[in-house]
C-alpha positions as CSV (number, residue, x, y, z in Angstrom):
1,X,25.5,-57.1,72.8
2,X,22.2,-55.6,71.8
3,X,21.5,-52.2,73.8
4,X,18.0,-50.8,74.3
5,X,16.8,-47.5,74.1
6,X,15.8,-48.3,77.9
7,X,19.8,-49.4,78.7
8,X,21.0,-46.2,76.8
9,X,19.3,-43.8,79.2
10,X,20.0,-45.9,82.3
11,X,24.2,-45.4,80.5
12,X,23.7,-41.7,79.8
13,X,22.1,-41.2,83.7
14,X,25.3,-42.9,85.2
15,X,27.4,-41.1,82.9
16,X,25.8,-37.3,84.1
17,X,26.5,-38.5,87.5
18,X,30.2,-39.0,87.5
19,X,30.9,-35.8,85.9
20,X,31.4,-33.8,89.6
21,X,33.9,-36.6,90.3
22,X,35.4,-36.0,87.1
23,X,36.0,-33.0,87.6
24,X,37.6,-33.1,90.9
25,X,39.6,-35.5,90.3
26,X,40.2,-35.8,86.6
27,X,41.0,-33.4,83.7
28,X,39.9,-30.2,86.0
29,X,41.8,-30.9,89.1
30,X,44.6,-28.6,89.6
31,X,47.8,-29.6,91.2
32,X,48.1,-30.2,94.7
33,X,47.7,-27.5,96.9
34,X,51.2,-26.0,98.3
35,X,50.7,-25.6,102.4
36,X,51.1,-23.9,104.9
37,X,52.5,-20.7,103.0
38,X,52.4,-16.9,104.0
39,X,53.4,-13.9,101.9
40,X,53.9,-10.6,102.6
41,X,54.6,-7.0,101.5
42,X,58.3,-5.2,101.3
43,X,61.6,-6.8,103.2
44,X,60.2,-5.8,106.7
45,X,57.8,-9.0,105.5
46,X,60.6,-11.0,106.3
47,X,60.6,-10.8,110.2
48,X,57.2,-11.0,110.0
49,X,56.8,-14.4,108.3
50,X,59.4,-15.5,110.1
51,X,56.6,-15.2,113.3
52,X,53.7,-16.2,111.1
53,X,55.7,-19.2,110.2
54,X,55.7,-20.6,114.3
55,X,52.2,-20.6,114.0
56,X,51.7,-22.6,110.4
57,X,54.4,-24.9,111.2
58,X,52.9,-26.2,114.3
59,X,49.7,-26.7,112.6
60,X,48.0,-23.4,113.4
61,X,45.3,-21.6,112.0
62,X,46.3,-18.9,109.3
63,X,44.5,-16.2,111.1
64,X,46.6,-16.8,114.6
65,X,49.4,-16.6,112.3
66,X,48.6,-13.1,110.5
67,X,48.0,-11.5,113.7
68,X,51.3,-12.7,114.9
69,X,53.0,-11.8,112.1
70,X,52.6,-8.1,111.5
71,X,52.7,-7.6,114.9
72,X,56.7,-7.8,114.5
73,X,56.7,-4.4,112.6
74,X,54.2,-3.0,114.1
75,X,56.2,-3.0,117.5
76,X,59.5,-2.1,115.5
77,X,60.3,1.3,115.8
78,X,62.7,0.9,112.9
79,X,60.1,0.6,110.3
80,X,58.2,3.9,109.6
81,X,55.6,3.1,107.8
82,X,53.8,0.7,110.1
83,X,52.8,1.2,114.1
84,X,55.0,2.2,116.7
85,X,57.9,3.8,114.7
86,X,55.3,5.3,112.1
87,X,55.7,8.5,110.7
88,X,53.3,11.2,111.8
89,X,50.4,12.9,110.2
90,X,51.2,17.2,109.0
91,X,49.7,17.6,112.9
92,X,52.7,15.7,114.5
93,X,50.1,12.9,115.3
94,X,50.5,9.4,114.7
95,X,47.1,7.7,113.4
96,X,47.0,3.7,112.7
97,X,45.1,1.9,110.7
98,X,44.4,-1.9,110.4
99,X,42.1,-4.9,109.5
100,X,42.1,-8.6,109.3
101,X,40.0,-11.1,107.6
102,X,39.5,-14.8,108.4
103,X,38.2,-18.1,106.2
104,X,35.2,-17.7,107.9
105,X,34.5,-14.2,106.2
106,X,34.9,-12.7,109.6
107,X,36.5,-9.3,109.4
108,X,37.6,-6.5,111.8
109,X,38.9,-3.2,111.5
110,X,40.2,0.2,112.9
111,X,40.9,3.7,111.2
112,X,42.7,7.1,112.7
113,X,43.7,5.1,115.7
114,X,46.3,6.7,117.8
115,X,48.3,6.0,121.2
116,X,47.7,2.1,120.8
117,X,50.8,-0.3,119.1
118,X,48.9,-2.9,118.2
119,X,46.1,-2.3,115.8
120,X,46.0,-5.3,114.0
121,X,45.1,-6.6,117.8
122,X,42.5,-4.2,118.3
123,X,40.7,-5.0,114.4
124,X,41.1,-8.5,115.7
125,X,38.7,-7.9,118.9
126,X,35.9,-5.6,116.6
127,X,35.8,-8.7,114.3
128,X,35.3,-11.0,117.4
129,X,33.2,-9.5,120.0
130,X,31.4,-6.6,118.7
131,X,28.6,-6.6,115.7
132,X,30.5,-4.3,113.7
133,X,33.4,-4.3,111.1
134,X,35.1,-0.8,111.2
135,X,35.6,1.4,114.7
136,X,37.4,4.9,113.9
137,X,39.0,7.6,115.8
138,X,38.2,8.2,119.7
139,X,35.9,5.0,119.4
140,X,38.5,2.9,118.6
141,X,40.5,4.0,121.4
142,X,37.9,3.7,123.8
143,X,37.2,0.1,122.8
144,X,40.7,-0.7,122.7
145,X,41.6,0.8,126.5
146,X,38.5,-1.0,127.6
147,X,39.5,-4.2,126.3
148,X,42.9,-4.0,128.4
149,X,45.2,-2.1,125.7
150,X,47.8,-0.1,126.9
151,X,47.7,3.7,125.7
152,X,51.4,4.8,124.5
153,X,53.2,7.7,123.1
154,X,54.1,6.4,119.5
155,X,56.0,9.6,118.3
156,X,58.9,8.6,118.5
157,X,62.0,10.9,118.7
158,X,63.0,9.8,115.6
159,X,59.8,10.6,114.0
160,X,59.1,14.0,115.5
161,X,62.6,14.8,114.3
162,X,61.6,13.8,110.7
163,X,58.4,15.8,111.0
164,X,60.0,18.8,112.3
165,X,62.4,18.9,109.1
166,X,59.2,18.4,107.2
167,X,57.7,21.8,108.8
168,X,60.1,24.1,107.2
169,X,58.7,23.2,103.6
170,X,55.3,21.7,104.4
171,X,55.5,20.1,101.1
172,X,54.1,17.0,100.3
173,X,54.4,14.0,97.3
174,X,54.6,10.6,97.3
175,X,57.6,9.2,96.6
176,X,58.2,5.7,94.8
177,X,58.8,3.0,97.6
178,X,60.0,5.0,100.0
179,X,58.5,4.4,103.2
180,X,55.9,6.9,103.6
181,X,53.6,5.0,102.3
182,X,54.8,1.3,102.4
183,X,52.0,-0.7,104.5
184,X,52.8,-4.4,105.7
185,X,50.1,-6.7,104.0
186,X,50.1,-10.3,104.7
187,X,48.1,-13.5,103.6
188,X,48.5,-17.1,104.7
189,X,47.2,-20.7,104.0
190,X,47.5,-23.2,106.6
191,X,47.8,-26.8,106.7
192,X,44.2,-27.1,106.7
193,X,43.8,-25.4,103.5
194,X,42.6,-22.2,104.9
195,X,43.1,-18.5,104.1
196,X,43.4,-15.7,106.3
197,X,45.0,-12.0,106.2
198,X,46.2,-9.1,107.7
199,X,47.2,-5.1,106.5
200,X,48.4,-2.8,108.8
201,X,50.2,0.6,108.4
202,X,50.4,4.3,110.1
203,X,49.8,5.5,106.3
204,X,51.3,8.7,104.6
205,X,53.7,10.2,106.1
206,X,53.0,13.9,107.0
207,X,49.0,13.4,105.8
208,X,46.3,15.2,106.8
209,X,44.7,15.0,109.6
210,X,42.1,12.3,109.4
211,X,42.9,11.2,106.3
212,X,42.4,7.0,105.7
213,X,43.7,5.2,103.0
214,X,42.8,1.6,101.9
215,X,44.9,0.0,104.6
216,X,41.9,-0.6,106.9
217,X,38.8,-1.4,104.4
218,X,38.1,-4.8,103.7
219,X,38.4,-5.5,99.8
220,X,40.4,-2.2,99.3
221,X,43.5,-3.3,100.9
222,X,42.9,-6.2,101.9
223,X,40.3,-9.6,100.7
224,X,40.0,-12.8,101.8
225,X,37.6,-15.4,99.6
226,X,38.0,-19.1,101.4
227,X,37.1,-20.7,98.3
228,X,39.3,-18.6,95.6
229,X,42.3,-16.9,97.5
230,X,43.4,-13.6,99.3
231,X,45.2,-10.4,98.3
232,X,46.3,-7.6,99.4
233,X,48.0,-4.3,98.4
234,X,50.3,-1.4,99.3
235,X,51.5,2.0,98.1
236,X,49.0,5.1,97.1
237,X,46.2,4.0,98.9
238,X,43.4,6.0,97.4
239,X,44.4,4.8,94.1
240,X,43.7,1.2,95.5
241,X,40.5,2.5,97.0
242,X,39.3,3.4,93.3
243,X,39.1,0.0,91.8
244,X,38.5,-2.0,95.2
245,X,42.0,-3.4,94.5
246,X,42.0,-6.6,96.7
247,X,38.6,-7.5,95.9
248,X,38.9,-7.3,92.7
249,X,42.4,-9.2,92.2
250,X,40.5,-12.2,94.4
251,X,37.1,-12.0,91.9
252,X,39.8,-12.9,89.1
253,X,41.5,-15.3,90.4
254,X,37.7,-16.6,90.6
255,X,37.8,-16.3,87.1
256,X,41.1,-18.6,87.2
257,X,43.4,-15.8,86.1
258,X,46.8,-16.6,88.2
259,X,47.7,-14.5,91.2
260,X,50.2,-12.7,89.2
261,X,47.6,-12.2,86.2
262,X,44.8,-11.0,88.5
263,X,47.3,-8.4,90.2
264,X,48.4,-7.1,87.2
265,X,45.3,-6.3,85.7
266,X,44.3,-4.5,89.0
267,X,47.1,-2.4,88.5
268,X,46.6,-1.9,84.5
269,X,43.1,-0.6,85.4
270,X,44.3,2.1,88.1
271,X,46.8,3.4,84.7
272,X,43.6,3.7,82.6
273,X,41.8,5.4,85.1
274,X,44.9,7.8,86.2
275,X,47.4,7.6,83.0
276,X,49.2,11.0,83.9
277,X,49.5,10.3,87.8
278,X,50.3,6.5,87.5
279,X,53.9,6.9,86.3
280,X,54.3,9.1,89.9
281,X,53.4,6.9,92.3
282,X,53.7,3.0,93.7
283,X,50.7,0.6,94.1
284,X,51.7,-2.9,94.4
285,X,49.1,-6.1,94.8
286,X,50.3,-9.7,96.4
287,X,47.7,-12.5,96.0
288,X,47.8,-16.2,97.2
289,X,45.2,-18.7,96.0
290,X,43.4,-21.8,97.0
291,X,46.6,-23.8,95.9
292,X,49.2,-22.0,97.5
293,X,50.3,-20.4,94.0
294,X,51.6,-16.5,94.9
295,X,52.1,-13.6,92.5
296,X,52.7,-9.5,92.7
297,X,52.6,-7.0,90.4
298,X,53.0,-3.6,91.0
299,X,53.2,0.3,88.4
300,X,56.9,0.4,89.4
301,X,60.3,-1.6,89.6
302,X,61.1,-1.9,92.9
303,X,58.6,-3.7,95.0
304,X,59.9,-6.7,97.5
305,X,57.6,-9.3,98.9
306,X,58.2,-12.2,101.5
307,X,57.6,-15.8,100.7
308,X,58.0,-18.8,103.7
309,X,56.8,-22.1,102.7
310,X,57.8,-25.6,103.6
311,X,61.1,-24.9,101.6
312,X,62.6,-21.8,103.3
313,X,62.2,-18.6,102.8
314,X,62.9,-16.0,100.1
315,X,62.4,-11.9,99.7
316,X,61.4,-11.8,96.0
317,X,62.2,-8.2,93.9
318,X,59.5,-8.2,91.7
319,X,60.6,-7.4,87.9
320,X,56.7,-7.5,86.6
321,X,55.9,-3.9,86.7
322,X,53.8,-1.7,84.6
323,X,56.8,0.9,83.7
């Protein structure tokens, strides 16, 4: 058959307009998405994806299932690093901080909170019916009380009792994965391919007064991109706060590195920025992406993350650490 330069063109025109659908659904598609899935940070994750999971399972929306999720040790007096049992500051006061991040890029948060369980609750109400992103302090409280919170006592004899002991040294230094420092961080796709996340912790124990890690600022310890992924992070957080951990680990999973390649260049960047102090302290990142693929990676051996998907769960011990 003869072919014109006129048919060529009209070929070559046809041809540039199939490449979007080759892409999609040719040699660039990826495989297809895993969902619903949550993850989570540290084996008090566990109870709390075992709520998230009532949520995905019945079709709900990833950020219904966040909330609902770290609310479990938030309320648990046994865990000490996150809400109601949560250590106090060097004042014997126990500050909370929190934020949550939807598909939509909605995002709420709350710093140096005290008196109120529930701060993942409270950053959920900022994101959805004030302007703002961040209330702090004596703000927070007063938004939270107005909006039907119920003001508690949240040291805990337990804790008090800890900080007391503290008192006769008044020393303090981080020590690797012990709970002083040991946030709950949790991201979730649902079944309609949507990505949400929550962080939520009462931060070091025995800190000082006012001090705010990267628990409660959105792409420090915890990012949520719709069209890429989410991550979040735990451990030192001013280390975290240094590199815009969560952010970052999303922007490179933009860049198609795996969730596990993205959080462990996070964490090789906080070693070249702090070579000495890195080998004395924890920092961990977990990242999901679009597909349902998770990965961790943290400076030292020893940090647990929670995985519930449509096959069980598990509580992984991450061996991919820096030392």
């Amino acid at each position: 058959m003869h072919t014109t330069r006129r048919d060529f063109v009209r070929l070559s025109a046809a041809l540039t307009a199939m490449l979007p659908l080759t892409k999609v659904f040719g040699k660039g598609a990826g495989p297809a998405p895993v969902k619903p899935v949550v993850i989570s940070t540290w084996n008090h994750g566990v109870a709390a994806n075992v709520e998230a999971w009532k949520v995905l399972s019945a079709g709900g929306r990833a950020l219904d299932a966040v909330e609902a999720g770290v609310r479990v040790p938030e309320a648990d007096p046994k865990v000490t690093s996150v809400g109601l049992g949560g250590l106090p500051d060097r004042d014997g006061k126990v500050t909370l901080d929190a934020c949550i991040m939807d598909d939509r890029a909605g995002c709420g948060s709350v710093a140096f909170l005290e008196h109120i369980v529930h701060p993942i609750s409270v950053a959920r109400m900022v994101m959805e019916k004030t302007p703002h992103v961040m209330l702090v302090g004596e703000g927070a409280l007063h938004f939270a009380l107005e909006n039907g919170f119920k003001k508690e006592n949240l040291l805990l004899e337990e804790s008090e009792a800890a900080w007391k002991e503290w008192l006769k040294k008044s020393e303090y230094k981080p020590v690797v994965n012990w709970e002083n420092h040991d946030t709950i961080g949790m991201v979730a796709l649902d079944q309609k391919g949507n990505l949400s996340g929550a962080c939520t912790t009462s931060g070091m124990a025995f800190k000082l007064h006012g001090r705010v890690g990267d628990s409660p600022i959105i792409g420090a310890g915890l990012y949520v991109d719709n069209e890429v992924g989410a991550a979040t992070s735990t451990g030192v957080g001013e280390e975290v706060i240094r590199i815009c951990g969560s952010h970052l680990v999303v922007e490179l999973m933009r860049q198609n590195y795996s969730p596990e390649e993205a959080c462990k260049e996070a964490v090789t960047r906080i070693v070249k920025r702090q070579p000495e102090k890195s080998k004395e302290i924890q920092v961990g990142f977990l990242a999901l992406n679009k597909n349902g693929e998770h990965g961790a990676y943290c400076l030292q051996k020893g940090f647990e993350y929670a995985v519930t998907q449509g096959n069980g769960e598990k509580l992984y011990l991450t061996s991919k650490s820096y030392y």
